[in-house]
N, C-alpha and C positions, 0 to 999 in steps of 0.2 A: 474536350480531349479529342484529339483525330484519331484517325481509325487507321492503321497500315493496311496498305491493301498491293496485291502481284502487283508487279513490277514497277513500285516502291522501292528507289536507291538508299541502303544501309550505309551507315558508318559505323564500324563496329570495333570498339578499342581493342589493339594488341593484346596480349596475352601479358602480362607482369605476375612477379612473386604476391602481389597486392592481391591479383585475380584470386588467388587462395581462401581470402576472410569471406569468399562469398561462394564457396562449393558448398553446394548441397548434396546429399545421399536423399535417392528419391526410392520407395518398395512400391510396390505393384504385385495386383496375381496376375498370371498369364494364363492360360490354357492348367489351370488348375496346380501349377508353381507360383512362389514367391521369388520376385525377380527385384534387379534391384539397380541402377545405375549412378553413377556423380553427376550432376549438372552445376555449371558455372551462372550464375545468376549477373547478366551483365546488362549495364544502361547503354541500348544503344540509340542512336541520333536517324531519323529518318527525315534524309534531304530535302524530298523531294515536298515533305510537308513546312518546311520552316524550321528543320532541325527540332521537330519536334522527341521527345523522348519516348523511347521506343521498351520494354520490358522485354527482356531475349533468355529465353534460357538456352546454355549448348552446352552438350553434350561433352564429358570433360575428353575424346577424344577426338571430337572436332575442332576443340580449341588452343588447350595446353603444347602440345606437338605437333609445330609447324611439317615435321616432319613426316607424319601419320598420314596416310593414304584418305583418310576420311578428314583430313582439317580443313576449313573453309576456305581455304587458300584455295583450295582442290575445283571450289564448283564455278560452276558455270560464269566468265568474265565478273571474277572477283579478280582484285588488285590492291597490292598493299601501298600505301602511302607512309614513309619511314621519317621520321624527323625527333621533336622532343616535344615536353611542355614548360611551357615559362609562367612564371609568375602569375595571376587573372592581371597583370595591370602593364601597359610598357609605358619605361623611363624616359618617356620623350624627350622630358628635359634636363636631361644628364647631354655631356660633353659629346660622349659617345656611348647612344643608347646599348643596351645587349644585343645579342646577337643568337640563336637557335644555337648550340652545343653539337658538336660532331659527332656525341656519339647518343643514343637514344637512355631518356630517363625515366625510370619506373614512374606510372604515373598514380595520381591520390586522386580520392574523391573530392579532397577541397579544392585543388587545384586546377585552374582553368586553360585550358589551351588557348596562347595565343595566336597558334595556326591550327585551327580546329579540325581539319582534316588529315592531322599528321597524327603516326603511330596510329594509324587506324587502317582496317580492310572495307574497303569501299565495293560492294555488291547488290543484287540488284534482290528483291523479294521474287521466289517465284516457287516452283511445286517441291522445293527441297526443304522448305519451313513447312511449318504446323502453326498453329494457333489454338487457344484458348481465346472465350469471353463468356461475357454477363450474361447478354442474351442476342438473337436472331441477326438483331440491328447494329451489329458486332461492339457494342458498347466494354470497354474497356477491353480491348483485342489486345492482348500479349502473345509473343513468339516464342519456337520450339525449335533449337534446329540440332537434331538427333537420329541416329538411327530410327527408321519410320515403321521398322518390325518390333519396336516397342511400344504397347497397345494402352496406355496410358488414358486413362480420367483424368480429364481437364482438372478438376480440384488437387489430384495428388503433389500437382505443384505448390499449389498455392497454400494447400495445407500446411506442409512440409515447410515451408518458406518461413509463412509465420507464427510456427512452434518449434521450429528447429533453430540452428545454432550459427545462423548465417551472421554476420556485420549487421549493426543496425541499419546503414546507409539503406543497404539492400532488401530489407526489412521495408523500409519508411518505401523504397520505390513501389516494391510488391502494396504496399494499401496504400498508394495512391492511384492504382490501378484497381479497388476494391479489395482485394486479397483478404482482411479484414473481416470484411461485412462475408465473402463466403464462406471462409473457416471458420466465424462464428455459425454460421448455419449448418455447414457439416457436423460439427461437432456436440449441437442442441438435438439435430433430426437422427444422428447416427445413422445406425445400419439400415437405415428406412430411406436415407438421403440418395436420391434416381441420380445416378453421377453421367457424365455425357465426353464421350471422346473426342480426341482432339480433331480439330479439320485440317485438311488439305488444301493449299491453293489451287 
């Protein structure tokens, strides 16, 4: 599995009603409060590695509302790429194959782009992500992109992920990034379990 690493080009699906089956409610203590945020749990694609899949949580006001003053539209030479998704397959050999839709289609998990940069924001990895991993040699690195005054344990994601109430899809991505095997451990070791904060690019 590759490792994302700064300045690492994103492709990062559009916001849809679909993005919904994959919010999560994440708690945290802070400075001796219980705090508490949504994150959107989204597969995203990094370019520069082969399209590899990329584990991204964001923040449900970075994402949801393009509008919002903090949505990734917002940072640093991000750019939206608008279009639709078609079928995983084109009808070559139809008369007159299809054609991309003029106006943009919610997209599934089943369904495959066949212009895979469309309905996507296209950005680059740099100090406005966080990251989680396994260990040192950033072995299963997943992303964060959130308010960064949010002082979060790497695990509270992961945990959360796979005992909470997300889509399976999203579910199966989080343990194939390990998610799994460390909410198993959190949850064997409890209150004894050394939790480790998120990093910065």
């Amino acid at each position: 599995m590759s490792t994302p690493e700064a300045g690492n080009t994103l492709s990062i699906p559009a916001y849809t009603p679909d993005a919904d089956s994959a919010l999560q409610e994440i708690t945290w203590s802070q400075s001796l409060r219980t705090k508490k945020a949504n994150y959107y749990i989204v597969k995203a694609k990094n370019i520069t590695q082969n399209q590899a899949d990329v584990l991204l949580y964001i923040q449900d006001t970075f994402y949801k509302d393009e509008s919002s003053p903090t949505h990734l539209s917002k940072l640093p030479d991000a750019k939206k790429e608008g279009g639709a998704l078609l079928p995983p397959y084109p009808l070559l050999s139809q008369p007159n194959p299809p054609t991309p839709p003029s106006h943009p289609i919610p997209s599934h998990p089943i369904l495959t782009p066949l212009f895979p940069d469309l309905d996507n924001f296209i950005l680059p990895i740099n100090d406005k992500f966080q990251y989680g991993q396994k260990n040192a040699q950033g072995e299963n690195r997943w992303l964060v992109l959130h308010d960064k005054d949010n002082k979060l344990y790497q695990h509270r994601f992961i945990v959360a992920t796979v005992q909470g109430h997300a889509a399976e899809w999203a579910k199966t991505l989080a343990n194939s990034f390990g998610a799994g095997e460390l909410a198993s451990q959190v949850t064997s070791i409890g209150k004894s379990f050394v939790g480790h904060y998120l990093h910065t690019f």
